[in-house]
FIZADREN-113049 format. One record per residue: residue in one letter; residue number from 1; x, y, z of N, C-alpha, C, O in turn. Coordinates in steps of 0.02 Angstrom, whole numbers. Layout:
// FIZADREN-113049
+------+------+--------+---------+--------+---------+----------+--------+--------+---------+--------+--------+---------+--------+
| resn | resi | n.east | n.north |   n.up | ca.east | ca.north |  ca.up | c.east | c.north |   c.up | o.east | o.north |   o.up |
+------+------+--------+---------+--------+---------+----------+--------+--------+---------+--------+--------+---------+--------+
|    A |  NUM |      X |       Y |      Z |       X |        Y |      Z |      X |       Y |      Z |      X |       Y |      Z |
...
+------+------+--------+---------+--------+---------+----------+--------+--------+---------+--------+--------+---------+--------+
//
This chain:
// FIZADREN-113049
+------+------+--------+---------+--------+---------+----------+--------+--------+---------+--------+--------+---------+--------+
| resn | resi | n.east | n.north |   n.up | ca.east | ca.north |  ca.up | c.east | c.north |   c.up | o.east | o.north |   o.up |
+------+------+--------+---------+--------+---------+----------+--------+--------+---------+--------+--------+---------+--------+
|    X |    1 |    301 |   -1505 |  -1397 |     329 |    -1524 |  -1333 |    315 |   -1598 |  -1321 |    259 |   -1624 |  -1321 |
|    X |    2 |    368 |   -1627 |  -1311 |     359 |    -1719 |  -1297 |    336 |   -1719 |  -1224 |    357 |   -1687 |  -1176 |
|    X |    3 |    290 |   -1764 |  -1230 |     247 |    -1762 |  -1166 |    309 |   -1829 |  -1122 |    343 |   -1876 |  -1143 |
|    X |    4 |    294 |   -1794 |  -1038 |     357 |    -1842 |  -1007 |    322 |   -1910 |   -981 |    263 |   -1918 |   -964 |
|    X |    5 |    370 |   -1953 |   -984 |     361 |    -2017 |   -941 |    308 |   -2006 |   -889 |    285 |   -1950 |   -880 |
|    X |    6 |    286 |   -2060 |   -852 |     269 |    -2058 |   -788 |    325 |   -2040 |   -716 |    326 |   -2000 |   -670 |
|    X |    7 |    366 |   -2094 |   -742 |     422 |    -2089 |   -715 |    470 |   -2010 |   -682 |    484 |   -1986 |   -627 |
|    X |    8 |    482 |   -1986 |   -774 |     513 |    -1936 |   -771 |    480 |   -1887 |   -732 |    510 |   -1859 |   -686 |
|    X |    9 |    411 |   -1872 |   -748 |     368 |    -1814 |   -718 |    373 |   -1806 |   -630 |    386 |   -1753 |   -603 |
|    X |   10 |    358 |   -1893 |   -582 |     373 |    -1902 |   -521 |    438 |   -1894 |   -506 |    440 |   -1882 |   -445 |
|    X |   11 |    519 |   -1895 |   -538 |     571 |    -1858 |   -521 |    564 |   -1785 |   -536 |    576 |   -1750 |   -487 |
|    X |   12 |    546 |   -1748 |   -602 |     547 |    -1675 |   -592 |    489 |   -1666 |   -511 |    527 |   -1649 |   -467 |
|    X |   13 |    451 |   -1670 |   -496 |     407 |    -1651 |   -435 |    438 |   -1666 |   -389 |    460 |   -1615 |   -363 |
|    X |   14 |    460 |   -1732 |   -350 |     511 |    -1738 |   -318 |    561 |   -1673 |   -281 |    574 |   -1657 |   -223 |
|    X |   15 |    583 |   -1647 |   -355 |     621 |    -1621 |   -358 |    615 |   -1543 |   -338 |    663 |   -1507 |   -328 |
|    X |   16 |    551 |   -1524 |   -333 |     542 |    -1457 |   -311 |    508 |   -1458 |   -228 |    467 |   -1489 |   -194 |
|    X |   17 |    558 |   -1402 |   -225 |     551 |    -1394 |   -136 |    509 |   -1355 |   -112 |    490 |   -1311 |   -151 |
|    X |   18 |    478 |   -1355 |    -42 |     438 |    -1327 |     -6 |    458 |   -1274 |     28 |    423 |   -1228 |     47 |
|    X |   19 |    537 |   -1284 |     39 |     553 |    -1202 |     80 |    625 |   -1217 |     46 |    642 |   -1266 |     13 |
|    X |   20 |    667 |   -1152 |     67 |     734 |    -1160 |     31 |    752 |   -1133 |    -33 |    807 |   -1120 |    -58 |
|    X |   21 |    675 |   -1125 |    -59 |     701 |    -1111 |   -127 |    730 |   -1078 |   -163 |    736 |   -1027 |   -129 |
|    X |   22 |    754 |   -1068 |   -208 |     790 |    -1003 |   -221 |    787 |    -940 |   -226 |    831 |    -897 |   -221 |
|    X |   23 |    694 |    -934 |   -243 |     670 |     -858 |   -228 |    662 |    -841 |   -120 |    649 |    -791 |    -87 |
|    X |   24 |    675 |    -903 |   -104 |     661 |     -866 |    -31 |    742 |    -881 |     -8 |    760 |    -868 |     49 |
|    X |   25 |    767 |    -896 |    -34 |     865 |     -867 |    -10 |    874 |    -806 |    -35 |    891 |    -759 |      2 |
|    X |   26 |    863 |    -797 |   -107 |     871 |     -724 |   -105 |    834 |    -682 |    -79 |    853 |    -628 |   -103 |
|    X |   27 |    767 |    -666 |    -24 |     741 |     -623 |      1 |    768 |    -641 |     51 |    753 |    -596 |     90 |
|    X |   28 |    817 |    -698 |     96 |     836 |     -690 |    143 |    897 |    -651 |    164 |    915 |    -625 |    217 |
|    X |   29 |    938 |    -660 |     68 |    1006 |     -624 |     73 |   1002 |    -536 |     74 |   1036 |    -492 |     99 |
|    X |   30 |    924 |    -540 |     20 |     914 |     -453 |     18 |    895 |    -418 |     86 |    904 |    -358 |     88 |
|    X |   31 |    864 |    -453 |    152 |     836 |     -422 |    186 |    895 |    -442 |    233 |    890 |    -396 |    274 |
|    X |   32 |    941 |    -474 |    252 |    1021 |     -445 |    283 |   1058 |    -388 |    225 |   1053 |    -328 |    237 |
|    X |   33 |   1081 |    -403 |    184 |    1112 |     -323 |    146 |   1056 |    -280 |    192 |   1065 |    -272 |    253 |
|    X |   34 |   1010 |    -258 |    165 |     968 |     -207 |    198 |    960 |    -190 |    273 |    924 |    -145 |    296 |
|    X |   35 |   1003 |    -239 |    314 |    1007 |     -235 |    400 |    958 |    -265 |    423 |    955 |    -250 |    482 |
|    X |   36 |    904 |    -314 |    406 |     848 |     -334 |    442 |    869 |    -423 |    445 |    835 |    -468 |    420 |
|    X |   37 |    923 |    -430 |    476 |     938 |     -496 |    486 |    893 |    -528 |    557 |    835 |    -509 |    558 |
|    X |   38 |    910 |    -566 |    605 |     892 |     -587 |    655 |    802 |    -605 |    629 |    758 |    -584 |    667 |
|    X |   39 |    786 |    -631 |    584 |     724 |     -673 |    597 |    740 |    -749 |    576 |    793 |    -778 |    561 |
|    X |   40 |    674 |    -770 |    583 |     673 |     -853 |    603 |    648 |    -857 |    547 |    622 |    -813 |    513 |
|    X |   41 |    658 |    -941 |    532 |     618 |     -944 |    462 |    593 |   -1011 |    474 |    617 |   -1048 |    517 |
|    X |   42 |    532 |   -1031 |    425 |     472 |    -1080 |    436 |    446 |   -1099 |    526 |    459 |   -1154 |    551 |
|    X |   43 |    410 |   -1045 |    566 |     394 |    -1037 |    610 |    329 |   -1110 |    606 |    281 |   -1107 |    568 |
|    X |   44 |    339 |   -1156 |    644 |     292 |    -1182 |    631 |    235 |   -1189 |    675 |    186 |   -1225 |    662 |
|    X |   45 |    242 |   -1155 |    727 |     193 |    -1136 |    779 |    138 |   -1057 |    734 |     82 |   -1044 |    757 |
|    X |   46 |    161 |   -1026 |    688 |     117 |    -1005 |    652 |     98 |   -1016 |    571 |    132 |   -1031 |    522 |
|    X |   47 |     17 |    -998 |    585 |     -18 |    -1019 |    522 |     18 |   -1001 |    475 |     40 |    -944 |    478 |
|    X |   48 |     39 |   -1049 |    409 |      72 |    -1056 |    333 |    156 |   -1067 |    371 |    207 |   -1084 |    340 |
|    X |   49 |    154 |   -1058 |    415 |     226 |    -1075 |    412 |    269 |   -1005 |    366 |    296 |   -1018 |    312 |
|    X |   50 |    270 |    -941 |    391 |     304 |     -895 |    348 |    369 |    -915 |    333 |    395 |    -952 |    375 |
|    X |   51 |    407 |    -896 |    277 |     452 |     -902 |    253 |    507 |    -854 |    300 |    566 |    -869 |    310 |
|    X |   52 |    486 |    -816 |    316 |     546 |     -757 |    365 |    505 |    -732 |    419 |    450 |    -711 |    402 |
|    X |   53 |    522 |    -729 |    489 |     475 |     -711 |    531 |    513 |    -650 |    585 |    574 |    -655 |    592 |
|    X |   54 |    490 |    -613 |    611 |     540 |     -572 |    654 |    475 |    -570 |    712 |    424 |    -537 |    705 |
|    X |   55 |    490 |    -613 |    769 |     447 |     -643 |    808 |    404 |    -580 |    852 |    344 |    -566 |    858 |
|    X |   56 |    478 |    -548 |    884 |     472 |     -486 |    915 |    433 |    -431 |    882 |    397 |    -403 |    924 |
|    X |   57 |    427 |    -406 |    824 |     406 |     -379 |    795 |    321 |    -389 |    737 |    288 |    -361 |    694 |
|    X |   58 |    326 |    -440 |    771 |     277 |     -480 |    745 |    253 |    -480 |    661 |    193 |    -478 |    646 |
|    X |   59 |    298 |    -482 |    619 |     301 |     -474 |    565 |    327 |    -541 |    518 |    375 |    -578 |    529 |
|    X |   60 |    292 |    -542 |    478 |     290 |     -619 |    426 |    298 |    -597 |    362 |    263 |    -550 |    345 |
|    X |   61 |    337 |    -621 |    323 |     363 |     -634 |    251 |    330 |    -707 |    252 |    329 |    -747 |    299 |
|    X |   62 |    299 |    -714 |    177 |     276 |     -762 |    138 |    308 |    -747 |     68 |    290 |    -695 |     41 |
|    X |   63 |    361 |    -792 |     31 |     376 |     -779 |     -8 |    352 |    -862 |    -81 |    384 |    -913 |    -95 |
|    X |   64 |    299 |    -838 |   -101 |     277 |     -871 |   -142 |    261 |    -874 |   -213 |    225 |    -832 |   -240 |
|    X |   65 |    293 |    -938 |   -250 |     297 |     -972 |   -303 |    234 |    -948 |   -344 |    178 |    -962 |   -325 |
|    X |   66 |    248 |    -903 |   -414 |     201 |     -864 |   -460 |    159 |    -943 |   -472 |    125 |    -956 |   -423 |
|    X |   67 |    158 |    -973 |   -502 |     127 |    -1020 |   -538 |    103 |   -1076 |   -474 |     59 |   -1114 |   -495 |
|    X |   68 |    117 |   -1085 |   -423 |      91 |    -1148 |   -368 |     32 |   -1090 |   -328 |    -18 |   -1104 |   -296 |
|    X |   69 |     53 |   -1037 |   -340 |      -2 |     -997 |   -290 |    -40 |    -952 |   -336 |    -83 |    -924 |   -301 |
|    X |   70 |    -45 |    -933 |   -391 |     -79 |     -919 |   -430 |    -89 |    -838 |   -450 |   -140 |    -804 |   -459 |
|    X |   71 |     -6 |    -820 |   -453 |       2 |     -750 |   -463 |    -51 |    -719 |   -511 |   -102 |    -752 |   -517 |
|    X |   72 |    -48 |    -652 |   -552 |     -64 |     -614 |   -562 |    -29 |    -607 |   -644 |    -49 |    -580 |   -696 |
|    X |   73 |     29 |    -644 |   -627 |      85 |     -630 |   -687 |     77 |    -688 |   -736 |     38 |    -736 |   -730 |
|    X |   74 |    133 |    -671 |   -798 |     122 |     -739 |   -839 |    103 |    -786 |   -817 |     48 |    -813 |   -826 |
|    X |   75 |    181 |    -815 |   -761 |     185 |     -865 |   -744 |    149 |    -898 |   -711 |    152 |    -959 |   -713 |
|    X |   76 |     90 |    -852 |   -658 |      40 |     -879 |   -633 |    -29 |    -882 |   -648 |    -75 |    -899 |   -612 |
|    X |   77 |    -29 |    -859 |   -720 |     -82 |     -888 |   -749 |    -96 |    -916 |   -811 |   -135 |    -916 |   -859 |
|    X |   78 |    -23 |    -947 |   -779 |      -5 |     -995 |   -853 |    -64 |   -1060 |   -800 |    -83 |   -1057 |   -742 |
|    X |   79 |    -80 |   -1129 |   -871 |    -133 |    -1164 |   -843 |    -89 |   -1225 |   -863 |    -49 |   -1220 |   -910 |
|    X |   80 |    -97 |   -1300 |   -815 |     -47 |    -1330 |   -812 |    -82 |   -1381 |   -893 |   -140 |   -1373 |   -913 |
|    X |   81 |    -39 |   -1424 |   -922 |     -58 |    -1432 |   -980 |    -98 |   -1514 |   -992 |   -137 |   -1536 |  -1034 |
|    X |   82 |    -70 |   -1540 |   -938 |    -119 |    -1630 |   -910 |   -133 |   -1633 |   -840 |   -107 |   -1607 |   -791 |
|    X |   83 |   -166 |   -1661 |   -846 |    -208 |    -1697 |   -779 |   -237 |   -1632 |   -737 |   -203 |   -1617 |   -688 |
|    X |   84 |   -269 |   -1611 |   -744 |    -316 |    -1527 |   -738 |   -363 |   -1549 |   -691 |   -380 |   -1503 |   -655 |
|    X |   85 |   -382 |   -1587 |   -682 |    -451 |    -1615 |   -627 |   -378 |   -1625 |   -550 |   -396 |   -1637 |   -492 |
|    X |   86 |   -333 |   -1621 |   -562 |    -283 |    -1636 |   -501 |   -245 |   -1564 |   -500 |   -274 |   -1532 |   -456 |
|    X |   87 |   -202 |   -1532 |   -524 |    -194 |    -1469 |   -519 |   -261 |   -1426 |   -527 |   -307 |   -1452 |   -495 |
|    X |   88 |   -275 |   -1386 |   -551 |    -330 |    -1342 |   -539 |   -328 |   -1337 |   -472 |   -290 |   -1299 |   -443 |
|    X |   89 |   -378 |   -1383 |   -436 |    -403 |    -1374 |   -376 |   -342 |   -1363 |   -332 |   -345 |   -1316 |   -291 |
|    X |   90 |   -286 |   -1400 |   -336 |    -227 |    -1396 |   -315 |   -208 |   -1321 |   -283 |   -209 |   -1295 |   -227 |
|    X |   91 |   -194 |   -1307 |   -337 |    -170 |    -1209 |   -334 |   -251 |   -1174 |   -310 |   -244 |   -1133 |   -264 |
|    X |   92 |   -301 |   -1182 |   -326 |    -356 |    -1171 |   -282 |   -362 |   -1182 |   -215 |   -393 |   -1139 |   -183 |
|    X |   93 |   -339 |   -1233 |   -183 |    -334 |    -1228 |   -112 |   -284 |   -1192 |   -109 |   -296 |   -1138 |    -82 |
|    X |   94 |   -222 |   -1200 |   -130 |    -158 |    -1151 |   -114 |   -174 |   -1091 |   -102 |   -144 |   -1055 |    -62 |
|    X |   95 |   -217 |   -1077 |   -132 |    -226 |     -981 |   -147 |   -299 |    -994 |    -75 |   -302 |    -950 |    -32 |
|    X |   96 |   -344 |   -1045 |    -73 |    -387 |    -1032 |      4 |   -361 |   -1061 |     62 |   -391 |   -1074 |    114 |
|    X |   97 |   -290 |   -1072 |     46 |    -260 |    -1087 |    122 |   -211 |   -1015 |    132 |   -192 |    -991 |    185 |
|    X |   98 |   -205 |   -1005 |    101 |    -147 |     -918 |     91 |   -185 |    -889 |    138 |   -162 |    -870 |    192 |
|    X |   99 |   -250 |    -881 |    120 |    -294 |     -830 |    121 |   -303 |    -823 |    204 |   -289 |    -779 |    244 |
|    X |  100 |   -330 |    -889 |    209 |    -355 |     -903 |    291 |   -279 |    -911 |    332 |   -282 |    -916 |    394 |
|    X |  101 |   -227 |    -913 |    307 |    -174 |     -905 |    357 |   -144 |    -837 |    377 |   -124 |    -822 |    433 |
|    X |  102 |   -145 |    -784 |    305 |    -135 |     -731 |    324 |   -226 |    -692 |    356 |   -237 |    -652 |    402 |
|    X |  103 |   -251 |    -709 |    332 |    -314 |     -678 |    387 |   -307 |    -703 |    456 |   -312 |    -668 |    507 |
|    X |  104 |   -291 |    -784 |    453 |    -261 |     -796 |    555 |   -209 |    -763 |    588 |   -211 |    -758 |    649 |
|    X |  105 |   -155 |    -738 |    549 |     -84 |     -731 |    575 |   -126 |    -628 |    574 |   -130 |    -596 |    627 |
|    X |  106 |   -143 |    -606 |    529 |    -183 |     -552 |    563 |   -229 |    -522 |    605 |   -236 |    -463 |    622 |
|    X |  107 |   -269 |    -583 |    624 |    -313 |     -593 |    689 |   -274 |    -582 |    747 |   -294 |    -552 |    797 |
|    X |  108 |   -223 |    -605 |    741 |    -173 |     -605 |    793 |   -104 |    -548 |    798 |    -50 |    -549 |    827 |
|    X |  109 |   -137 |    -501 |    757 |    -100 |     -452 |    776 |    -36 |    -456 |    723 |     11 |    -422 |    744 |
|    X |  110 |    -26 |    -480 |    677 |      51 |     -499 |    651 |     28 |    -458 |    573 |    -30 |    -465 |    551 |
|    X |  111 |     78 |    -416 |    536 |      85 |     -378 |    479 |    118 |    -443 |    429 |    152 |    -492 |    446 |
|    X |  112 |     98 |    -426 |    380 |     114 |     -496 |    330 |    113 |    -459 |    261 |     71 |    -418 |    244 |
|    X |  113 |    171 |    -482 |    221 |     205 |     -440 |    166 |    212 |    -534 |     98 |    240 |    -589 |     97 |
|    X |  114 |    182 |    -509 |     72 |     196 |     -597 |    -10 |    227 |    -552 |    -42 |    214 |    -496 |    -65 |
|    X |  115 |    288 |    -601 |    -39 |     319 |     -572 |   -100 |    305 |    -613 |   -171 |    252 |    -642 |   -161 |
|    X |  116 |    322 |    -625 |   -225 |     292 |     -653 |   -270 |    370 |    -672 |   -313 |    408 |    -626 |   -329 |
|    X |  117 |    384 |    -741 |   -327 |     428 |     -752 |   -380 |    445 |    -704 |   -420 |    504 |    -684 |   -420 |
|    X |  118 |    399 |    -677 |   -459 |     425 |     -640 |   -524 |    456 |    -582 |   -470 |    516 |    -578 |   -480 |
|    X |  119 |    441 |    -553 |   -437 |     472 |     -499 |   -414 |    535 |    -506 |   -372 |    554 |    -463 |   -332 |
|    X |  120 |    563 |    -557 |   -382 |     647 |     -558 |   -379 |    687 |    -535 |   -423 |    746 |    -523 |   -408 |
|    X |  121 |    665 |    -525 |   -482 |     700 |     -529 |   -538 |    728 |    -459 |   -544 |    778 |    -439 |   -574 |
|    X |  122 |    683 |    -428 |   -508 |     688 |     -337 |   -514 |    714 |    -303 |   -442 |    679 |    -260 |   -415 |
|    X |  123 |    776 |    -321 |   -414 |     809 |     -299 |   -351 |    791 |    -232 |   -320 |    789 |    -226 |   -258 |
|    X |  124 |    777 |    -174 |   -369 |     787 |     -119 |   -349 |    713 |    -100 |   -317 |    712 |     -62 |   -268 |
|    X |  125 |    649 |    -127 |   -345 |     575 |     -124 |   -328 |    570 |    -160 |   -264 |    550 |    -130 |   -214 |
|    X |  126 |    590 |    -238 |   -262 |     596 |     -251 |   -225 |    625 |    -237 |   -127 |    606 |    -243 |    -68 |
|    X |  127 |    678 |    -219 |   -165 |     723 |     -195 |    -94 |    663 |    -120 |    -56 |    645 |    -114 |      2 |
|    X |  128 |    646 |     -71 |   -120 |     602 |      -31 |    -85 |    556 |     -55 |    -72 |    532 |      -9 |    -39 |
|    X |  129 |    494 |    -118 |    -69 |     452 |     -142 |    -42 |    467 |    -172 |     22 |    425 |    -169 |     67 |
|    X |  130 |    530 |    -205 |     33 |     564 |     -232 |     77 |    575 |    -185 |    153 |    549 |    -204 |    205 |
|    X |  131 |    607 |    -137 |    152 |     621 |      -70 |    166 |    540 |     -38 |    181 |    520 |     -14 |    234 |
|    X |  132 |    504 |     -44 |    122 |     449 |        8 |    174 |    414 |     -40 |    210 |    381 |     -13 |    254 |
|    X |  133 |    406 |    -118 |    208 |     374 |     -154 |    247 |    408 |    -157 |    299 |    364 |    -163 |    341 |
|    X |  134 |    458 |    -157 |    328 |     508 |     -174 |    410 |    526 |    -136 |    411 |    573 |    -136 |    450 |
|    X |  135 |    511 |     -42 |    365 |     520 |       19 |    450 |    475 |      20 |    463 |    474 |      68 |    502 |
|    X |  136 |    412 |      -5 |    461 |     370 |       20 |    508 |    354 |      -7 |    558 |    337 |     -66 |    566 |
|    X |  137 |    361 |      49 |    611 |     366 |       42 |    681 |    316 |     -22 |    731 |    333 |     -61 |    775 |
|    X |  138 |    245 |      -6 |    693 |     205 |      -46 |    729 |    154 |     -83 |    682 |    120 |     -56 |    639 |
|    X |  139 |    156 |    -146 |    697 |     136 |     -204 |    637 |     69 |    -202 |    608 |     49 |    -233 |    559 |
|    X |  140 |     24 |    -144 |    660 |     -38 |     -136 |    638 |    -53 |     -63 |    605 |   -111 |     -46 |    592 |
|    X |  141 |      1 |     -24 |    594 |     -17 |       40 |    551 |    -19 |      37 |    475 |    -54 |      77 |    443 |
|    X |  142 |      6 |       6 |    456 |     -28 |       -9 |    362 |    -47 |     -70 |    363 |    -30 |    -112 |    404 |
|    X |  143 |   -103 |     -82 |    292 |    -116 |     -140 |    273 |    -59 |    -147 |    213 |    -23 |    -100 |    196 |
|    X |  144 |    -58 |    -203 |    190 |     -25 |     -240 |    117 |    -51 |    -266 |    116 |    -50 |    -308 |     71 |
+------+------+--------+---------+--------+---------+----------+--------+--------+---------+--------+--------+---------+--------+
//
């Protein structure tokens, strides 16, 4: 693998977005098919800023990037391949700011569902995780 420019590396980063992305359009498109349209998205009056929010219902979608937040899966525990003293810690706060936002946004009463990159790929798992997280009636009867 040819290692990139300086240059090149600050346009690929650039280049990746903070909301918008393509795994959180498609959980926005899957959860209208499924009838659960009418939420707000990047609430910024709450902690992490959820990706999908249904205010009334007090319910938060976080839909986050396998490898920036430090999935479980390949992709997020794949290890980045230069400059390691700057990523590492990077995705280490990522994963202790997750933590303390969904523990605040549950202090406060609000049900909170991560979905995870890799699990776009698989519509049909998904949609039933989707589905059993927003019927339920009241935001404090299951954990996830």
């Amino acid at each position: 693998m040819d290692k990139l420019s300086p240059e090149r590396r600050s346009e690929n980063m650039r280049r990746i977005r903070g909301k918008d992305t393509s795994p959180e359009l498609a959980v926005r498109k899957l959860c209208r098919e499924l009838g659960f349209a009418g939420y707000r998205i990047h609430r910024q009056e709450l902690p992490g800023k959820p990706d999908l929010v249904w205010l009334g219902r007090k319910v938060a979608i976080f839909v986050h990037g396998c490898f920036w937040h430090a999935h479980n899966c390949s992709e997020g525990l794949r290890k980045p391949k230069s400059n390691l003293q700057y990523w590492i810690p990077k995705i280490e706060r990522n994963q202790q700011r997750d933590a303390e936002n969904i523990k605040n946004l549950r202090a406060a009463g609000w049900d909170v569902l991560i979905i995870w990159e890799c699990e776009i790929r698989e519509s049909t798992p998904l949609s039933k995780k989707i589905l059993r997280f927003l019927s339920i009636e009241s935001p404090t009867t299951a954990n996830r």
